[in-house]
C-alpha positions in Angstrom: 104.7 32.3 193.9 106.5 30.0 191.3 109.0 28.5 193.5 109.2 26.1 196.2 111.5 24.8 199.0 110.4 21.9 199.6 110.1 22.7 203.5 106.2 23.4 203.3 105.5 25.5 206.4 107.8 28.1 204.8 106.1 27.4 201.6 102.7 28.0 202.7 103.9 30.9 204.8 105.9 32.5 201.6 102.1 32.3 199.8 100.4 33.8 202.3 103.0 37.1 202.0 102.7 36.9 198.2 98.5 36.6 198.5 98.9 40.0 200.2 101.5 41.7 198.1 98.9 43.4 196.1 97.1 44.6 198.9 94.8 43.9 201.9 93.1 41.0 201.9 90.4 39.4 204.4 90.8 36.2 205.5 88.4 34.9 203.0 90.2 36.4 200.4 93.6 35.0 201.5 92.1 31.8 201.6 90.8 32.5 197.8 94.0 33.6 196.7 96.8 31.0 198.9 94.4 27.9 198.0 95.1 26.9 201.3 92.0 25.5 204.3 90.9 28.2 206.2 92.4 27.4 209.5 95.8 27.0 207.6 96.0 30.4 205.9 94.5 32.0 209.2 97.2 30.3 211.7 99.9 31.1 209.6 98.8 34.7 208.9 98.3 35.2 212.8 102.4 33.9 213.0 103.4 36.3 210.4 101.9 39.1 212.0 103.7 38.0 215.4 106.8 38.6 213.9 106.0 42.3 212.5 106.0 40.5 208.7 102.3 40.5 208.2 100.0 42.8 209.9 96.1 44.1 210.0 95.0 47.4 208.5 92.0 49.7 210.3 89.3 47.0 208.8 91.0 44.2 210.0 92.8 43.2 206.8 95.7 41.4 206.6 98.5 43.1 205.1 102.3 43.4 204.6 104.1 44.1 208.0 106.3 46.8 209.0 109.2 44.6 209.2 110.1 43.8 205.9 111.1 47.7 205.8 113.9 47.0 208.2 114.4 43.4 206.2 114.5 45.4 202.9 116.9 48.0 204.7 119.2 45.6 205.6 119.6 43.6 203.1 120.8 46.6 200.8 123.3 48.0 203.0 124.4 44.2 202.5 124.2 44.4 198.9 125.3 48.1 198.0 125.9 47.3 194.2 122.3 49.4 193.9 123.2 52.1 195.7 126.6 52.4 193.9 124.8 51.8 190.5 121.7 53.8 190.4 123.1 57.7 189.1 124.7 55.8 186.5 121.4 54.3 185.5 119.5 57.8 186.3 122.0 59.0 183.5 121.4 56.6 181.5 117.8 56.8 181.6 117.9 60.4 180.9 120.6 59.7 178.0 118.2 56.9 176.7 115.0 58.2 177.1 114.2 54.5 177.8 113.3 52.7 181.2 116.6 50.6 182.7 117.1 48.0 184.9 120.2 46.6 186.6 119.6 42.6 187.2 121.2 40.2 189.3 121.0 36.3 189.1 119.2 34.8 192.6 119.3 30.9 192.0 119.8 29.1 188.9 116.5 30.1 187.1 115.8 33.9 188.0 117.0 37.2 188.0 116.3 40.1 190.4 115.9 43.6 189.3 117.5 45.7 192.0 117.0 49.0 190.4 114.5 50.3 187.8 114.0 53.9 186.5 111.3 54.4 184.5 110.9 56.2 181.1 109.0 59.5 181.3 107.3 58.3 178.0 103.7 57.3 178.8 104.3 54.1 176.7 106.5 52.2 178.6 108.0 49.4 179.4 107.6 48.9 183.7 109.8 46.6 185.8 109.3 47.0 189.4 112.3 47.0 192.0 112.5 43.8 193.3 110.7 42.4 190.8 111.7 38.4 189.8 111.5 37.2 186.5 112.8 34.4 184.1 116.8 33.7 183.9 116.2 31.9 180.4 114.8 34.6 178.0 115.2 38.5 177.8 118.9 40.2 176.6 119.1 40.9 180.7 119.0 37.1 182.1 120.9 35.7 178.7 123.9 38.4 179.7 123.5 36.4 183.6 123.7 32.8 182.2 126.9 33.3 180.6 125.8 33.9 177.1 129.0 36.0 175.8 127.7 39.2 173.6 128.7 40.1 170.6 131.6 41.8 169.4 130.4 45.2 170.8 130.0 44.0 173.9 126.2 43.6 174.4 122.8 41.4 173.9 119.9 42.2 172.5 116.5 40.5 172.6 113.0 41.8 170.7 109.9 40.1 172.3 111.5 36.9 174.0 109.6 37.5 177.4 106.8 40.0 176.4 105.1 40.8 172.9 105.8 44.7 171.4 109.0 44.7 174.3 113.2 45.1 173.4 115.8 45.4 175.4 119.7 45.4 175.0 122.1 44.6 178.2 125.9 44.6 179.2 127.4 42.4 181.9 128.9 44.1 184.6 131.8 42.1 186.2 133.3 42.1 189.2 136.9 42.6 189.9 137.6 38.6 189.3 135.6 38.8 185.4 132.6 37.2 186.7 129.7 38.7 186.1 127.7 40.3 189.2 125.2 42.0 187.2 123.4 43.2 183.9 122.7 46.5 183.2 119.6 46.9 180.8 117.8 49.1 178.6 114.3 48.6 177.6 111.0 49.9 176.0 108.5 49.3 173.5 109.4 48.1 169.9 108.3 51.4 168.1 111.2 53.2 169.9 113.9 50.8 170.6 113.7 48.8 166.6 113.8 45.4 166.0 117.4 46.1 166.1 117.9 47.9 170.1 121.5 47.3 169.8 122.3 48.9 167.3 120.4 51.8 169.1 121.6 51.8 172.4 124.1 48.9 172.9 127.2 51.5 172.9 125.4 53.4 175.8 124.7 50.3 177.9 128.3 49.0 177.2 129.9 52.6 178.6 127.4 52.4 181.4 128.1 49.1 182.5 132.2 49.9 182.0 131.2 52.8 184.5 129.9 50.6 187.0 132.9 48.4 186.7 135.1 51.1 187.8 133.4 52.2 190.4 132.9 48.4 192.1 137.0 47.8 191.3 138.5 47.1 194.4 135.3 47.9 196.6 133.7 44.1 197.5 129.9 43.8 197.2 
């Protein structure tokens, strides 16, 4: 976990659910991976599982809780943008042939992908749903700080974030011109050039112009 509060209960509880992200972990292992003293990481890891947000496999393990299905549930029939957006990006991945992610900005210094479908190429370039990353580099968090693309309506980055990766991304903006979100295509150098708008920028822009129609006048 990269970020804090600065109210440290719910810090130390947010790296206890990120220890066992990954998978099940003993207590000696959450200890090992949160940093925290034993009795810390173990009280806090009993609370979680109290509220259904961490919870013990058949060894014993401790593990992500049931909960965060209904959390994760609810918080996108709060947010439908993904719902709305993803057979756009289907077609576009098919189009492409390339994996593509639609961003949002969460805070002032990250982005969240909330959808990703992957490239059926075996080399590809993977971005997990829900994943977090960097709001400063890649063509997708430049597009959410405000950077204004170029005349054909896109940005483009070749390894900003990751070596051998490039990706080009269009803002999609909501029915006031401010920009909700960042559609984006991306894959490994060999297939997207040094030059991925020029490859696929028209295809993002029309994509993301799609997506702008179908939000108009429908509030996320």
């Amino acid at each position: 976990m990269n970020r804090l509060s600065g109210v440290g209960v719910v810090d130390k509880a947010m790296v206890v659910l990120d220890a066992v992200r990954t998978g099940p972990r003993t207590l000696a292992e959450l200890q090992v991976h949160t940093g925290l003293p034993r009795a810390t990481a173990h009280r806090l890891a009993l609370s979680l599982e109290v509220h259904g947000l961490v919870r013990r496999d058949a060894g014993g393990r401790f593990c992500l809780g049931f909960e965060l299905l209904a959390l994760g549930h609810d918080a996108a029939q709060g947010f439908p943008l993904a719902e709305r957006a993803r057979p756009e990006l289907e077609t576009l991945a098919r189009d492409t042939g390339e994996s593509v992610q639609l961003f949002v900005a969460e805070g002032v210094s990250h982005r969240r992908c909330v959808v990703s479908v992957q490239s059926s190429h075996g080399l590809r370039w993977i971005v997990a749903e829900g994943g977090l990353l960097p709001l400063a580099v890649g063509s997708a968090g430049r597009v959410l700080s405000g950077e204004a693309p170029g005349r054909g309506g896109w940005v483009a980055s070749v390894e900003e974030r990751e070596p051998g990766v490039a990706s080009v991304s269009a803002p999609v903006r909501g029915v006031d011109g401010t920009v909700v979100a960042a559609v984006c295509v991306s894959g490994p150098i060999e297939r997207l050039t040094r030059q991925p708008g020029r490859r696929f920028g028209v295809r993002v822009v029309t994509t993301a112009a799609a997506l702008q129609e179908t939000l108009a006048g429908r509030p996320l």
